[in-house]
Chimera marker file (.cmm) of the C-alpha trace (Angstrom):
<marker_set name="trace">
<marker id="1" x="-3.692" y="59.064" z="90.843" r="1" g="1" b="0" radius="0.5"/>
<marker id="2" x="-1.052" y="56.480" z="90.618" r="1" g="1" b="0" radius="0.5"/>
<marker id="3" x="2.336" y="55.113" z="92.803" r="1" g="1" b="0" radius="0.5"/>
<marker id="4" x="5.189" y="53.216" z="91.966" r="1" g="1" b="0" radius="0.5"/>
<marker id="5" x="7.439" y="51.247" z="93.669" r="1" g="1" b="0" radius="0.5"/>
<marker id="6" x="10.634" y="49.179" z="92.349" r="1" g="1" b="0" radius="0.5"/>
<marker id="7" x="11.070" y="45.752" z="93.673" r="1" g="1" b="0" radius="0.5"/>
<marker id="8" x="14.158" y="44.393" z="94.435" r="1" g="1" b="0" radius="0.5"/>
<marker id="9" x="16.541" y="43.088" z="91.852" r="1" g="1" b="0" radius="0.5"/>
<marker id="10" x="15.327" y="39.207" z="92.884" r="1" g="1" b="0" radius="0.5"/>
<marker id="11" x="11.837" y="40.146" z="91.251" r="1" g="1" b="0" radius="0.5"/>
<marker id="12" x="13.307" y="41.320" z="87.791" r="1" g="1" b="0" radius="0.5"/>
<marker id="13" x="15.992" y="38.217" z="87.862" r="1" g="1" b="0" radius="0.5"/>
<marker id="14" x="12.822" y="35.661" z="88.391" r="1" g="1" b="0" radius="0.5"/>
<marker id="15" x="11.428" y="37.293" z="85.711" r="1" g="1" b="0" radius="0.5"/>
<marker id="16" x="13.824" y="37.463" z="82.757" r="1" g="1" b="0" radius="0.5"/>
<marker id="17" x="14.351" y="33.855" z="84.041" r="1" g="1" b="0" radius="0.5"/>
<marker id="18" x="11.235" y="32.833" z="83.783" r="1" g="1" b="0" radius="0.5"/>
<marker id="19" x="11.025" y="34.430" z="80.052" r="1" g="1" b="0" radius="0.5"/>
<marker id="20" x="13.759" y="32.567" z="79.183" r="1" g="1" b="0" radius="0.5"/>
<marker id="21" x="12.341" y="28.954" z="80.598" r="1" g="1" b="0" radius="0.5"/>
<marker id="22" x="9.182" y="29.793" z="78.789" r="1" g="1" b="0" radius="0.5"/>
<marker id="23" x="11.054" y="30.826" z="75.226" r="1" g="1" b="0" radius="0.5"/>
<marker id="24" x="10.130" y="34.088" z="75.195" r="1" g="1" b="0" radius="0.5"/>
<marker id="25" x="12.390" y="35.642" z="72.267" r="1" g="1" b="0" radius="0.5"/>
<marker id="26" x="10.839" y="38.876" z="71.554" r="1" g="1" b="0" radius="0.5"/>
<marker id="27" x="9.172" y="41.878" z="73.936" r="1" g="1" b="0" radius="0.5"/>
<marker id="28" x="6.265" y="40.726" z="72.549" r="1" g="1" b="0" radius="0.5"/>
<marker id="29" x="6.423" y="37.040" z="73.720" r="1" g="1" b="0" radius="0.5"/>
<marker id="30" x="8.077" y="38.449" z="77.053" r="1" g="1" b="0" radius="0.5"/>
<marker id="31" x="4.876" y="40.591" z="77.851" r="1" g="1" b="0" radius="0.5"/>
<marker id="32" x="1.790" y="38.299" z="76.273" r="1" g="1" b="0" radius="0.5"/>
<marker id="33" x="1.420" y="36.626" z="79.497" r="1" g="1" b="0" radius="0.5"/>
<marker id="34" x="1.646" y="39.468" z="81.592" r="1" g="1" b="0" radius="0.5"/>
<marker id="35" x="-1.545" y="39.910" z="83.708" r="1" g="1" b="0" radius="0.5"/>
<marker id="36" x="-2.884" y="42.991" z="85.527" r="1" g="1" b="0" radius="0.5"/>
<marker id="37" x="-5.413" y="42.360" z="88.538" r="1" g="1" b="0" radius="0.5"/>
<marker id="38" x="-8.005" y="44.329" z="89.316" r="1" g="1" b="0" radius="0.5"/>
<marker id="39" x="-8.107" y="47.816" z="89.959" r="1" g="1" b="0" radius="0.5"/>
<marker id="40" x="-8.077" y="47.744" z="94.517" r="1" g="1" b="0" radius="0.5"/>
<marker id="41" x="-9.681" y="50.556" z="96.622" r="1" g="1" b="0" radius="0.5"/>
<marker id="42" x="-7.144" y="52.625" z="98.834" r="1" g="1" b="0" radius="0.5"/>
<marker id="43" x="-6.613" y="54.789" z="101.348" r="1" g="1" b="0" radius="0.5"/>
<marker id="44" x="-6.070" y="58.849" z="100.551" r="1" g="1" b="0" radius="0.5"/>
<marker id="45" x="-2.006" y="58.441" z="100.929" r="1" g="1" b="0" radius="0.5"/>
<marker id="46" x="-1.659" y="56.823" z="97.734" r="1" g="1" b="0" radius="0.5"/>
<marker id="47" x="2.088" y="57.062" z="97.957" r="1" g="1" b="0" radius="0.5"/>
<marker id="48" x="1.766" y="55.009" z="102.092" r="1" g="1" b="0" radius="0.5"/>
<marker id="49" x="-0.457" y="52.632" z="99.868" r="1" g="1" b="0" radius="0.5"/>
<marker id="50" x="1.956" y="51.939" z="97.545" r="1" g="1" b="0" radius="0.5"/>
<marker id="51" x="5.127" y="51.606" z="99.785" r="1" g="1" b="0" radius="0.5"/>
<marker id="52" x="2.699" y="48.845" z="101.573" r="1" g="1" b="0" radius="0.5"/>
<marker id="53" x="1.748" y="47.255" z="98.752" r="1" g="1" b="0" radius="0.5"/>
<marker id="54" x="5.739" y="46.712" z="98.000" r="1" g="1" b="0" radius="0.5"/>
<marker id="55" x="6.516" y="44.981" z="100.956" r="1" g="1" b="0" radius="0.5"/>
<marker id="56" x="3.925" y="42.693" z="101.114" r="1" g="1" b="0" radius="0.5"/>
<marker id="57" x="5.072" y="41.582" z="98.309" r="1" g="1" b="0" radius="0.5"/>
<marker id="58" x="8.857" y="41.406" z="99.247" r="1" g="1" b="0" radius="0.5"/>
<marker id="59" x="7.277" y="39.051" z="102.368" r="1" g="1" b="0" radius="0.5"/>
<marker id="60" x="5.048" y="37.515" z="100.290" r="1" g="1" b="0" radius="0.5"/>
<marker id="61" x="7.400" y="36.130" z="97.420" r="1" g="1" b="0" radius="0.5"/>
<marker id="62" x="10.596" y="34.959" z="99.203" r="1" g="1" b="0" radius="0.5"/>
<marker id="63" x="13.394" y="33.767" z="97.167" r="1" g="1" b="0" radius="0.5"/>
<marker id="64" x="11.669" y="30.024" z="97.476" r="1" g="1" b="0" radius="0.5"/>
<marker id="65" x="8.366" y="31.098" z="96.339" r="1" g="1" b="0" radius="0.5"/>
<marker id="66" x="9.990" y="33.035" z="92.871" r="1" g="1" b="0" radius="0.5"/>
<marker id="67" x="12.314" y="29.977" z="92.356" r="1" g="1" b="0" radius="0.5"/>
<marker id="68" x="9.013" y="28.081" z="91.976" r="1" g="1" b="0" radius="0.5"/>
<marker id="69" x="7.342" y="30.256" z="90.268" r="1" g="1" b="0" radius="0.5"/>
<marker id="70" x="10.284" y="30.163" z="87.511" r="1" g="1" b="0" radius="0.5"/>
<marker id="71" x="10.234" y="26.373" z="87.514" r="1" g="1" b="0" radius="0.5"/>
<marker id="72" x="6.374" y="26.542" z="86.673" r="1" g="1" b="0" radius="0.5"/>
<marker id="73" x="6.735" y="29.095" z="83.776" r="1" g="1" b="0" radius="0.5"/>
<marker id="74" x="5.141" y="31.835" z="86.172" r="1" g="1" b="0" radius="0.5"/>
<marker id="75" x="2.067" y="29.980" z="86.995" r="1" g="1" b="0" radius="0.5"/>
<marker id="76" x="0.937" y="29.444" z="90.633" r="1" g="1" b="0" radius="0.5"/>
<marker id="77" x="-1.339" y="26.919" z="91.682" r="1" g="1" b="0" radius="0.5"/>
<link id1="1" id2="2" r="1" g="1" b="0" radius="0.2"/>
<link id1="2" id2="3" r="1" g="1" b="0" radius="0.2"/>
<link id1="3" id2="4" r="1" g="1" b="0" radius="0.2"/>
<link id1="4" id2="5" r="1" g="1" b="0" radius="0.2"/>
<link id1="5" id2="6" r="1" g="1" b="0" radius="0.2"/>
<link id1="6" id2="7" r="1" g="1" b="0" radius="0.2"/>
<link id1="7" id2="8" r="1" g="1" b="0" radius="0.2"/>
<link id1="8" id2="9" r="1" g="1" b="0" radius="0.2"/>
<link id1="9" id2="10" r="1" g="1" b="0" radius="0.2"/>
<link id1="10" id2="11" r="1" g="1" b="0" radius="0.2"/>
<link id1="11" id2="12" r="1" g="1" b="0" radius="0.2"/>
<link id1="12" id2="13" r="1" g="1" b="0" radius="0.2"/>
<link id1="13" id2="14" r="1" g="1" b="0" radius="0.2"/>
<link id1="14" id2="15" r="1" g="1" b="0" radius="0.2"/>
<link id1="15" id2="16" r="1" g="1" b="0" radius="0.2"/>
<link id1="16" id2="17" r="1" g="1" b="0" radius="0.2"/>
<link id1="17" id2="18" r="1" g="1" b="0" radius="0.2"/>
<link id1="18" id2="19" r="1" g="1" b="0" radius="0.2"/>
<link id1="19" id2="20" r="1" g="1" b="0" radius="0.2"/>
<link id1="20" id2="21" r="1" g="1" b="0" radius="0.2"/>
<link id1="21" id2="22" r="1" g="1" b="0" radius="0.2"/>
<link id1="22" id2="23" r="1" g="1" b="0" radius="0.2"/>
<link id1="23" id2="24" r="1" g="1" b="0" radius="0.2"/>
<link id1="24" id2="25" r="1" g="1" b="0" radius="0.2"/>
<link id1="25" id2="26" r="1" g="1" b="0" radius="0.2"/>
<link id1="26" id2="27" r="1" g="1" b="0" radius="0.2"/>
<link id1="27" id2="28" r="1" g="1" b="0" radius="0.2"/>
<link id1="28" id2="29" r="1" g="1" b="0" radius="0.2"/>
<link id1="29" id2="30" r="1" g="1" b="0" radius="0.2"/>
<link id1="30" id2="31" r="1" g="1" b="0" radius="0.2"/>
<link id1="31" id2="32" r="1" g="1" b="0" radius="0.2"/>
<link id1="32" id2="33" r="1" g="1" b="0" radius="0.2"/>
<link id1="33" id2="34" r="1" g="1" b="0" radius="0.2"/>
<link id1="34" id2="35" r="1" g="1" b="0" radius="0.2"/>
<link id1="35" id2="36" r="1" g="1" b="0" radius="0.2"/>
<link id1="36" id2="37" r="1" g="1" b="0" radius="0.2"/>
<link id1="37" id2="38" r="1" g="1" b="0" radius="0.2"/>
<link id1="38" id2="39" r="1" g="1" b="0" radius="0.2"/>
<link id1="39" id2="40" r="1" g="1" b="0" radius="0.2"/>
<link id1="40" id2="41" r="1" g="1" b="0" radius="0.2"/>
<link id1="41" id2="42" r="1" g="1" b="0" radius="0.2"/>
<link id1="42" id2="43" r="1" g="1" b="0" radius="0.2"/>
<link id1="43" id2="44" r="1" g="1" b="0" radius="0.2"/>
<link id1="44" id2="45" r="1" g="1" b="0" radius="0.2"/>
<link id1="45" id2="46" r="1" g="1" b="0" radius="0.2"/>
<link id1="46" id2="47" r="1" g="1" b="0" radius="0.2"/>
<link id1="47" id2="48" r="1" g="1" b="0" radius="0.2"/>
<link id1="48" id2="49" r="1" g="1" b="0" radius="0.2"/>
<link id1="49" id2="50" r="1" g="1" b="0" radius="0.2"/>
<link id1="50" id2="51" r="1" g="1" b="0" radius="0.2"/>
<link id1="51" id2="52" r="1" g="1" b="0" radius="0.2"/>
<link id1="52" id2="53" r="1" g="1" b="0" radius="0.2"/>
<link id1="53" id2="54" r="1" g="1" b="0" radius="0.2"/>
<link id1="54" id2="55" r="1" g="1" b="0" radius="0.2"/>
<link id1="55" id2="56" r="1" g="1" b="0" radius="0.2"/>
<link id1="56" id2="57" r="1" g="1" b="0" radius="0.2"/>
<link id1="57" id2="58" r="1" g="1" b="0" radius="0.2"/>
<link id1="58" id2="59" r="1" g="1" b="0" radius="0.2"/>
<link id1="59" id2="60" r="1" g="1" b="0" radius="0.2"/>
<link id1="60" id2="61" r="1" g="1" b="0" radius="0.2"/>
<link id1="61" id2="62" r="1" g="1" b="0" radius="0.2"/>
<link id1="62" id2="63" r="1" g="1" b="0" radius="0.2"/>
<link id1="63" id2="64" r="1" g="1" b="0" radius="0.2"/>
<link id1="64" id2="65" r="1" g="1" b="0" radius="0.2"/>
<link id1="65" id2="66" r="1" g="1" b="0" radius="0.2"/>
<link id1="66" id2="67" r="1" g="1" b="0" radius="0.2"/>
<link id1="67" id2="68" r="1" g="1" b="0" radius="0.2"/>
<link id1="68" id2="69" r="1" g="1" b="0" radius="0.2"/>
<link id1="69" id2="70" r="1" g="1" b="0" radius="0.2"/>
<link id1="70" id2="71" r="1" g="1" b="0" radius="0.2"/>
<link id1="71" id2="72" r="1" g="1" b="0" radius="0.2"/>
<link id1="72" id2="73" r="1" g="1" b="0" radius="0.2"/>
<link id1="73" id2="74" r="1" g="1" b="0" radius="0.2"/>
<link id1="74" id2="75" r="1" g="1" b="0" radius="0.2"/>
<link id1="75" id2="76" r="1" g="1" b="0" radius="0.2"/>
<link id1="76" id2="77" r="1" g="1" b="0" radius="0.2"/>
</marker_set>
């Protein structure tokens, strides 16, 4: 079973920005460095699971935390 959730608008925004400070041209470029993590055991409420995994992530990644990520082409740590 699968969720979604859209993130705010400040998510996408980092993003394309970040694309752009990297020089990705194409959708190809844009999405080579994409990474997905691995797969995470959840509850039975897949659609609670989901809503929770969203905002942890709005805490998690305030607008400081994005604007660094940008500056360091999308690379933490």
């Amino acid at each position: 079973a699968n969720a979604k959730r859209e993130l705010p608008e400040r998510f996408g925004v980092a993003i394309d920005a970040c694309a752009m400070r990297v020089g990705a041209k194409d959708s190809d470029a844009y999405l080579a460095e994409w990474r997905k993590g691995e797969p995470e055991e959840v509850g039975d409420d897949i659609e609670a699971e989901a809503t929770k995994a969203a905002e942890r992530l709005e805490a998690e990644y305030d607008k400081a935390r994005l604007v660094a990520l940008v500056k360091a082409g999308g690379k933490e740590g």
